[in-house]
Structures are given as structure tokens and as C-alpha cells.
N, C-alpha and C positions, 0 to 999 in steps of 0.2 A: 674840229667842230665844237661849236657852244650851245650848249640845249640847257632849257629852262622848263622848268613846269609848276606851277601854282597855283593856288587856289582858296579863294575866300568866301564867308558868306555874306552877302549885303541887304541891311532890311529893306528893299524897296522892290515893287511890283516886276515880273519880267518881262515885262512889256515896257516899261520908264527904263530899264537900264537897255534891254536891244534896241530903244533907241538910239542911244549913245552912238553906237556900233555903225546904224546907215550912213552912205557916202554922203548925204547932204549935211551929217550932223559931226562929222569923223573930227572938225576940229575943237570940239568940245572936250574929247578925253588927246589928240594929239593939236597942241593948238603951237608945236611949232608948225605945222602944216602952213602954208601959203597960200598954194591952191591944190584944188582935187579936183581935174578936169575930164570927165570921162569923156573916153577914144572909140569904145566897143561894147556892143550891147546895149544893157541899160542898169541903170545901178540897181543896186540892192539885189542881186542875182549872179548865180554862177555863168564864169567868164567873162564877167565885165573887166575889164580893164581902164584905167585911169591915165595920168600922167599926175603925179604928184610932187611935188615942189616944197623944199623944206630947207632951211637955212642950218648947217651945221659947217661949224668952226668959224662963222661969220662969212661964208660961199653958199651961195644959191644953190642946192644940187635936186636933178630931177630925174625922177625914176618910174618906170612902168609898171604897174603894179597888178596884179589879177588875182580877181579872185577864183580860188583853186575852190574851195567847198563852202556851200551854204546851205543850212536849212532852218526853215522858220514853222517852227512848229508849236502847240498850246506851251508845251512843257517842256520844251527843248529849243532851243538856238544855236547853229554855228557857224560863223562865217573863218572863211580862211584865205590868207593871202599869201605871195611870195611876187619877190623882186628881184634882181638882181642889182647891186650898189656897185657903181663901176665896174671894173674889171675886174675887182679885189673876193666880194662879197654873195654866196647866193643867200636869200633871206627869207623864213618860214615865220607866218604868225598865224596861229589857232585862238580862236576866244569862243568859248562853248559857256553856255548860260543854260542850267538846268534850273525849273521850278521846285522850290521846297516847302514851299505854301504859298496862298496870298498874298504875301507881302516879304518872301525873303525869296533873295537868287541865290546859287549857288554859283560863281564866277572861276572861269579855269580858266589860266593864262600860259599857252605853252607854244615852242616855236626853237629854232637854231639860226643861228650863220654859222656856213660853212663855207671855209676859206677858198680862194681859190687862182691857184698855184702856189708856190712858193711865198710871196709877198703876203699875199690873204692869211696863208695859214699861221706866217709867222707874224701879223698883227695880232691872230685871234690868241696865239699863245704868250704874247708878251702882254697882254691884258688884263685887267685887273677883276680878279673873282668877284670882290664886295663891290667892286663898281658899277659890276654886271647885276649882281644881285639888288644890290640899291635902283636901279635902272627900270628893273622888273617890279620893283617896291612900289615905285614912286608912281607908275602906272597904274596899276592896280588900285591904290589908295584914293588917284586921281577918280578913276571911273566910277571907286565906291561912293566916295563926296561927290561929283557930279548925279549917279544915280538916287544920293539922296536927298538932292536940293528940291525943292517947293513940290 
């Protein structure tokens, strides 16, 4: 299994960055997204479920996505999802947004894939740590630049 956890502060209101985060606006900080077609419920709410669509290695791949935890609160946000990625892959994302004033978030980005079976586990271990790391970077950096545009 591969776990990550991180955490930034970004100076922009927490309300302009849990934007970012709704399923109507999800490809603003993931803009390989394709489509985000909700199947169940309604968005922005626990147990919605999706079908989401994203081009990786140059193949279309589409996965079912739900979200496990949400809450929207003055001072606190967290939405949480998990997927399964073929057969190989189960998949955790937490993004918690805490108020630290007016005008700054505090951004925590944490989550795993855990392999599964044999195949899975032995992708997650021949894998490259700074890759993963850079991966987790390059998001995080994204949402803080997106939450500080205009």
C-alpha cells in the first residue's frame, strides 16, 4: 500500500478553494478529467457516485467513483472519494480544508492505493517514491494556483 499525507497553507478565502473541489468544477484542479458524469444521488453530497473518464497512457479509462465523506461546514470542508482502478488498484482521496483566517486555507491532501492481488501489489512496489511524491506536489501546487486566480 502507498499513503500520502500533506499539507499546505493557501492565501485565498475557504470558500474560493472548496470550490475547486465540487463535481461541476473537479476539472479545474484534475483537468486530465474528460467527463464527471454523475450515476447516483446528487453531487456535492455523500454517496454520490460518478463515472469519471480520464485518458492515462494515451487509453480512455473509466472508473466509478463515490464519494465516501463530506462535509461543508463555515470552517471546515471534506470531501472524500474511493475508486477502484481495474482490477489492479483500490483508491483513497481525502482533501480536508480547514479556516485559518479570512483569507488563508489550510489544505490537507492525503489518500493510498492499495494493490490488489499479486499484480497490484507488485506495480505499487516497483514504483517510483519521488514520482509519487512529485505527483502529490504537482496537485497540490495546482489547487493552490487555481485557488489563487482572480
Amino acid at each position: 500500500m502507498v499513503k500520502w499525507k500533506e499539507e499546505m497553507t493557501i492565501d485565498a478565502n475557504i470558500e474560493k478553494v472548496w470550490n475547486l473541489f465540487k463535481d461541476e468544477n473537479i476539472k479545474q484542479v484534475m483537468p486530465k478529467i474528460e467527463e464527471h458524469i454523475l450515476l447516483e444521488k446528487n453531487n456535492n453530497e455523500l454517496g454520490a457516485k460518478h463515472a469519471q473518464s480520464y485518458h492515462e497512457g494515451g487509453q480512455l479509462q473509466t472508473y466509478i467513483v463515490e464519494t465516501v465523506g463530506y462535509e461543508d461546514l463555515p470552517d471546515k470542508k471534506l470531501k472524500q472519494t474511493q475508486f477502484e482502478m481495474g482490477q489492479s488498484f483500490d483508491v483513497f482521496y481525502s482533501f480536508t480544508l480547514l479556516k485559518e483566517n479570512e483569507n488563508q486555507t489550510r489544505f490537507i491532501y492525503e489518500g493510498f492505493n492499495k494493490g490488489k492481488g499479486l499484480m497490484g501489489k507488485a506495480m505499487l512496489l516497483s514504483g517510483s517514491k519521488k514520482t509519487r511524491k512529485q505527483t502529490v506536489t504537482t496537485f497540490m501546487e495546482r489547487v493552490r494556483d487555481e485557488g489563487l486566480k482572480g
